[in-house]
N, C-alpha and C positions, 0 to 999 in steps of 0.2 A: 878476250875482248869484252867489256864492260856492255852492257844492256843496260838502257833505260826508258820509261814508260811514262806517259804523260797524258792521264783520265780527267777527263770532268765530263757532266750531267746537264742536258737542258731538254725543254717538254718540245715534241714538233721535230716529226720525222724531214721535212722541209727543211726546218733550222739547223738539224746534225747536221745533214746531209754537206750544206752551204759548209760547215765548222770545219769538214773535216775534208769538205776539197780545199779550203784556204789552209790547213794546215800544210797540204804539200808544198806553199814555198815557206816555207820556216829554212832560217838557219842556221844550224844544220838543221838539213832535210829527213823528216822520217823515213827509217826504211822499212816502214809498213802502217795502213791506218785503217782501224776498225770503227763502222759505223754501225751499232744494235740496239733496237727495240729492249728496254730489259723487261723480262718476264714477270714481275710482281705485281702486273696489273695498276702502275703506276703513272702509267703516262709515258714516264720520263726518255731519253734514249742518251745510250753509252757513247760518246767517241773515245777514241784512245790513239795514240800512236806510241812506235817502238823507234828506239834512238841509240844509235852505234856512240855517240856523243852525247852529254850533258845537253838539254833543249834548252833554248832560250827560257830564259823564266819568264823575265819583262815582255817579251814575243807573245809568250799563253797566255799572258794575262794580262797585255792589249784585245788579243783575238776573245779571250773567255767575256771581257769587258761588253766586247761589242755585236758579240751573238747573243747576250742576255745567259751565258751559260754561266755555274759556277766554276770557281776558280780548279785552276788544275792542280792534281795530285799528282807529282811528281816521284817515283822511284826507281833506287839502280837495283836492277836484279843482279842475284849470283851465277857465275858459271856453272850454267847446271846440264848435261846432258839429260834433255828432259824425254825422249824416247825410252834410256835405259832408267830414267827414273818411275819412266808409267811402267816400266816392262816389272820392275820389284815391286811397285804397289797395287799394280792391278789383276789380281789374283784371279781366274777364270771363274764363272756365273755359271752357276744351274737355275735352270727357272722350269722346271717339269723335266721333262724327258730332254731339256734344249740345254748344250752345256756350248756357251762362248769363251774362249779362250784367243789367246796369243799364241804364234809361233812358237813363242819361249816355254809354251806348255803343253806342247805337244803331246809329251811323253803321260798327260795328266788326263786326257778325253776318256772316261769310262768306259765298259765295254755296254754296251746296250745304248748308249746316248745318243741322241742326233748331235753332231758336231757342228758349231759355226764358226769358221775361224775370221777374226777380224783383228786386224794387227793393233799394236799398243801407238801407234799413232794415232791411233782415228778413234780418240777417246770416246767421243760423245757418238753415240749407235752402237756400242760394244756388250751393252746389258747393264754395265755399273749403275749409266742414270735412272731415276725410280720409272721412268715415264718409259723407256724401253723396257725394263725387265717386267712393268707391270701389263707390257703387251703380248710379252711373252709369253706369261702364264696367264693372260687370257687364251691365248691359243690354245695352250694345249688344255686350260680348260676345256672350253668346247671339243678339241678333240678327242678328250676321254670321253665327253658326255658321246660320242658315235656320229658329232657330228664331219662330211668329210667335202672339203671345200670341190668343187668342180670352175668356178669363174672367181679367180682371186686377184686384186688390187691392192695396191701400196703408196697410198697419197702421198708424198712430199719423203719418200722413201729414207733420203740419208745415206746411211753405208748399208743400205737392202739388207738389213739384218733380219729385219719382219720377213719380208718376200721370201729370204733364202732357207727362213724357218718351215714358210707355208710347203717350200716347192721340196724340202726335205720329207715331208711326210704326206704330201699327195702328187698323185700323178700329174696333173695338168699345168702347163707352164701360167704363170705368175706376172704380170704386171706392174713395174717397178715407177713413179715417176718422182721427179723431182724438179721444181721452179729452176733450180738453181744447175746450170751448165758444170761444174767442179762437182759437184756431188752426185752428179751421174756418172761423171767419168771416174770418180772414187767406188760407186757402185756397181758398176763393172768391172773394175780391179778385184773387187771382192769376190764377185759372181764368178769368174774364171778363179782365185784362190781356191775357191769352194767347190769345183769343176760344178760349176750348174749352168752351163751355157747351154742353151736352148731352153732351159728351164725357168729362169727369170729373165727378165725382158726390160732393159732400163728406156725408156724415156724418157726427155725433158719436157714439161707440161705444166702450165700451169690449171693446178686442180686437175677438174676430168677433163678440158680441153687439149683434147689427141685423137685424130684418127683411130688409132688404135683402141684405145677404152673406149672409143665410141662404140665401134665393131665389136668389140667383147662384151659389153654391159647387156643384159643385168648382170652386174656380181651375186654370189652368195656369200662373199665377206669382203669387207673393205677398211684396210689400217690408215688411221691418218694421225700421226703420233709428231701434232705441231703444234701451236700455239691457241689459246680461248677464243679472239677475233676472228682468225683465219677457219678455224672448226665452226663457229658458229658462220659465218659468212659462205660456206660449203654446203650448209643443211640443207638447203632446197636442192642442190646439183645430187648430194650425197640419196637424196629420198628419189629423185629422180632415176638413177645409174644401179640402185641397190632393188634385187628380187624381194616380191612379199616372201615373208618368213625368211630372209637374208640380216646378215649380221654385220654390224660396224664395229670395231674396237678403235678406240677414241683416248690418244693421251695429248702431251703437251699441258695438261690443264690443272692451278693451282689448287689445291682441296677447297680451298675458300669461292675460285668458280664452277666446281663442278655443277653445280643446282641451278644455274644459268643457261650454261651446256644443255645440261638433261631436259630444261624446260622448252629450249629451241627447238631442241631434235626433235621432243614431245607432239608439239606445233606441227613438223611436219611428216610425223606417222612413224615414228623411229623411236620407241620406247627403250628404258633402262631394264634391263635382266641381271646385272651385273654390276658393284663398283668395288674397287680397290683402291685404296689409300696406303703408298710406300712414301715415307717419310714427308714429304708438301706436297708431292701431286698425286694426283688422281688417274686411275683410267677407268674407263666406263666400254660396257661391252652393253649394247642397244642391237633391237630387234626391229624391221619393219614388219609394219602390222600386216596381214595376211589380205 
């Protein structure tokens, strides 16, 4: 069965939003619609929807006309089983002693490695993107240097790849959260894959607001591997919730904003020790001052 896809771009999380619930009476109707912030510091935001059917053209672009978006870019994708296509192209990731792999490479976990397994669906937290693997080997930065977590958090978690790393190689159970209802429940899929139950701890939260990280804080490390706004918009809760002489590892962020990042955290007592630049984004591993 034929796939088709129907993008266009306008500024105003408001305006998507409006775009892309009018999109659900199109007809034919999509059988799926994305509404994203995109990441280049742009402004702009993505809708898209996916189509069993050819979409109305003249339909998008009435709608594009009249929310000020540009015109939509229409195309038919190929039949692709795209699971067993991530599973061929996405080769398992070493980032220090952390090797993530898929099911389908099992037979590939080195002898000595912490293993994470996270399946070839759940592309994005797997290690491939620069902003996880660059959290990655933050950690075990720090933990060659003899550093060894005791209160560890995981802001806006994903598939608790970060979490499942921390609670691999220390004792203390791990704190997982994430805004978003589906990405906890994907994170707990993982956490039992990985048998770490009792070991990582998923909650839905937005930021530090949770009973539980309330009760647990101070950390002495805290991952938030999400977007410039949202990191910056954190730093006070972040300077708050974090031990003097505790650590933040800090991705999500374009190399072009990291010096934005570094000067906020700055502001509130949370210095740069660290940055890493893998291909556009950055991560930064910061200190609170003692």
């Amino acid at each position: 069965m034929p796939t088709f896809t129907a993008f266009t771009t306008l500024t105003g999380k408001e305006q998507a939003e409006a775009l892309g619930l009018a999109m659900e009476r199109l007809v034919p109707e999509p059988t799926g619609i994305g509404v994203f912030e995109m990441e280049d510091g742009s402004g702009l935001w993505e809708i898209g929807g996916y189509f069993t059917e050819r979409p109305d053209e003249t339909a998008l672009a009435v709608l594009a006309s009249a929310f000020g978006a540009k015109a939509f870019v229409i195309s038919e994708l190929p039949e692709t089983d795209w699971v067993a296509k991530v599973k061929r192209e996405l080769a398992p990731v070493e980032a220090g002693r952390f090797f993530v792999y898929g099911s389908h490479d099992a037979d590939k976990v080195p002898e000595g490695a912490e293993p994470l397994l996270i399946e070839a669906a759940m592309a994005f937290g797997t290690g491939h993107h620069g902003t996880t693997l660059g959290c990655l080997r933050a950690l075990d930065r720090l933990a060659s240097g003899g550093f060894v977590g005791q209160s560890v958090a995981d802001i806006g978690c994903g598939t608790a790849v970060l979490a499942m790393a921390a609670a691999r190689i220390w004792p203390n159970p791990v704190l997982a959260s994430d805004i978003d209802e589906v990405a906890v429940e994907v994170a707990e899929a993982n956490v039992t894959a990985n048998d770490l139950q009792g070991r990582v701890i998923c909650l839905e939260a937005t930021g530090f607001d949770h009973a539980s990280l309330a009760a647990a804080a101070p950390f002495d490390l805290v991952f938030a591997n999400i977007l410039k706004a949202p990191l910056i918009a954190l730093a006070p809760d972040m300077a708050s919730h974090l031990q003097p002489g505790g650590h933040a590892i800090l991705s999500g962020i374009l190399n072009e904003q990291a010096d934005e990042v570094i000067e906020v955290y700055a502001e509130n007592g949370i210095n740069l020790v660290h940055r890493e630049e893998i291909v556009e984004w950055t991560t930064l591993t910061l200190t609170k001052m003692g």
